[in-house]
C-alpha positions in Angstrom: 75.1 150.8 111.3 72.0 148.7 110.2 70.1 147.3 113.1 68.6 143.9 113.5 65.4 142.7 114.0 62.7 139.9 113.7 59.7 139.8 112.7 56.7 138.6 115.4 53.9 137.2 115.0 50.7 136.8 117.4 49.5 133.4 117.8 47.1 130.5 119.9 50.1 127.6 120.1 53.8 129.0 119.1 55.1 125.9 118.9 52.8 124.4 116.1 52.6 127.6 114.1 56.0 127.9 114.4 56.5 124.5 112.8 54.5 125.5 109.7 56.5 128.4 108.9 59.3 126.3 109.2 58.3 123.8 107.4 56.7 126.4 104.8 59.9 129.0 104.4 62.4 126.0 104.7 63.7 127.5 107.9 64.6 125.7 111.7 63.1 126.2 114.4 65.1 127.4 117.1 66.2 124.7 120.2 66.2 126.6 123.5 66.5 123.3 125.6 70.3 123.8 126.5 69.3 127.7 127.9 66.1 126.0 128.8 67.8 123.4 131.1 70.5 125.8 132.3 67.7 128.4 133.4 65.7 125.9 135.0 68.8 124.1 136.9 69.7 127.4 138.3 65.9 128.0 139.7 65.4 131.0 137.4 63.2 129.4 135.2 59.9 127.9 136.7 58.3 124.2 135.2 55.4 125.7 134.3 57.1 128.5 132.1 58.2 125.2 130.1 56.6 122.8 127.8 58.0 119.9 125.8 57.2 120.0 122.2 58.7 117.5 119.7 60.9 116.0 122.2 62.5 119.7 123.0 62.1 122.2 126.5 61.3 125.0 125.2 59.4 128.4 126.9 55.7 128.0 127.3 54.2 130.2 124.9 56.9 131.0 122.8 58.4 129.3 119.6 61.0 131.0 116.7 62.5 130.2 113.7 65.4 130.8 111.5 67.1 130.6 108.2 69.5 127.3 108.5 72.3 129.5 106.5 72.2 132.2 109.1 74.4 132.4 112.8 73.2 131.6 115.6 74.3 131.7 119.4 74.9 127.6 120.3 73.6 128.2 123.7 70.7 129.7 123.6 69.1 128.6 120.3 68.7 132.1 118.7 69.6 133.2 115.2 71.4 136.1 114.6 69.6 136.7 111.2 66.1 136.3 109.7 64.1 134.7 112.3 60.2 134.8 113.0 59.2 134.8 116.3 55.7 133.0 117.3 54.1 134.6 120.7 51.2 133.1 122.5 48.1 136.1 123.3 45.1 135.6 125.1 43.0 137.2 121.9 41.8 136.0 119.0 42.9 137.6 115.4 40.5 140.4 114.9 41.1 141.1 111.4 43.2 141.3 108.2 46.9 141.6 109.0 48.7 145.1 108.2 51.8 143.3 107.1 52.1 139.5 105.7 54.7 137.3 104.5 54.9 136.8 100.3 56.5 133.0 99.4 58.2 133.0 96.5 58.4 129.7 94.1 60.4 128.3 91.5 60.1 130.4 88.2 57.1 127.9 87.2 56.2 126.1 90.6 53.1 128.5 92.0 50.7 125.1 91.6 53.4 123.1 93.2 54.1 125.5 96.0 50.7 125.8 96.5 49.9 122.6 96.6 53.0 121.9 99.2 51.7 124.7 101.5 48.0 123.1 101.2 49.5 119.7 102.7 51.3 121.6 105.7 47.9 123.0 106.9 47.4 126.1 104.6 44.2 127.2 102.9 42.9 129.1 99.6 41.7 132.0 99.8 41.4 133.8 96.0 43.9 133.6 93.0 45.1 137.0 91.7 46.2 137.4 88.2 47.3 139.9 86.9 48.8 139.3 83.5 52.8 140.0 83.4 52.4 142.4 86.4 52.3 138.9 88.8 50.5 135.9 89.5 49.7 134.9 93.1 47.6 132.8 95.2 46.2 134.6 99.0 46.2 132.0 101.2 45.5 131.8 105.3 47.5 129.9 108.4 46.9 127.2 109.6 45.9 130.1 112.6 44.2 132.4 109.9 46.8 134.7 109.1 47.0 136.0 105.6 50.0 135.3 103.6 50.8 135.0 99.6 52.3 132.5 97.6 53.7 133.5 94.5 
């Protein structure tokens, strides 16, 4: 049987980063409030484990998204397919990532999805041609964190 996973990534402010990649991959970001407001009505859950972030209790340091075509468990927020999750560390990124996400455009649409990820918060980093074996921008994070759109 396969087994299922989900891809984290180290960040300074899950929430926000996670809203990116959302709004980048075209993906939700999860809604823990119901588990959120269960766990703290039940005392297991602490205030200050909790922020509010775009009018949602979610856990402090913590912040995930999905695909919106994939299952998810109603009370808890989480998908049950590809998901990224965003997690809050004390330390800084030290260096270039060993694994990174490639966006995909639109046979035809690299200068448009470029363009689209540049007005979320993205940057340029260096434009890699290489004739009919690919064409591809390297682009950063807004946290720094090296992706590819191509």
């Amino acid at each position: 049987m396969a087994l299922t996973w989900k891809l984290v990534i180290d960040s300074t402010n899950a929430p926000v980063l996670a809203d990116f990649w959302a709004a980048a991959l075209e993906y939700e970001v999860e809604d823990p409030s119901a588990l959120v407001g269960q766990l703290l009505a039940a005392g297991h859950l602490r205030e200050e484990a909790v922020i509010e972030h775009c009018g949602r209790k979610t856990f402090r340091g913590y912040a995930a998204i999905r695909h919106p075509d994939d299952p998810f468990d109603e009370t808890s927020g989480v998908g049950r397919g590809r998901r990224l999750l965003f997690q809050d560390v004390p330390e800084g990124k030290a260096g270039k990532n060993r694994l990174h996400i490639d966006v995909h455009s639109e046979s035809g649409g690299l200068d448009a999805l470029v363009t689209r990820l540049e007005d979320l918060g993205a940057t340029r980093v260096r434009e890699v041609d290489q004739g009919p074996a690919g064409h591809w921008w390297i682009m950063h994070d807004p946290e720094g964190n090296e992706f590819c759109a191509a």
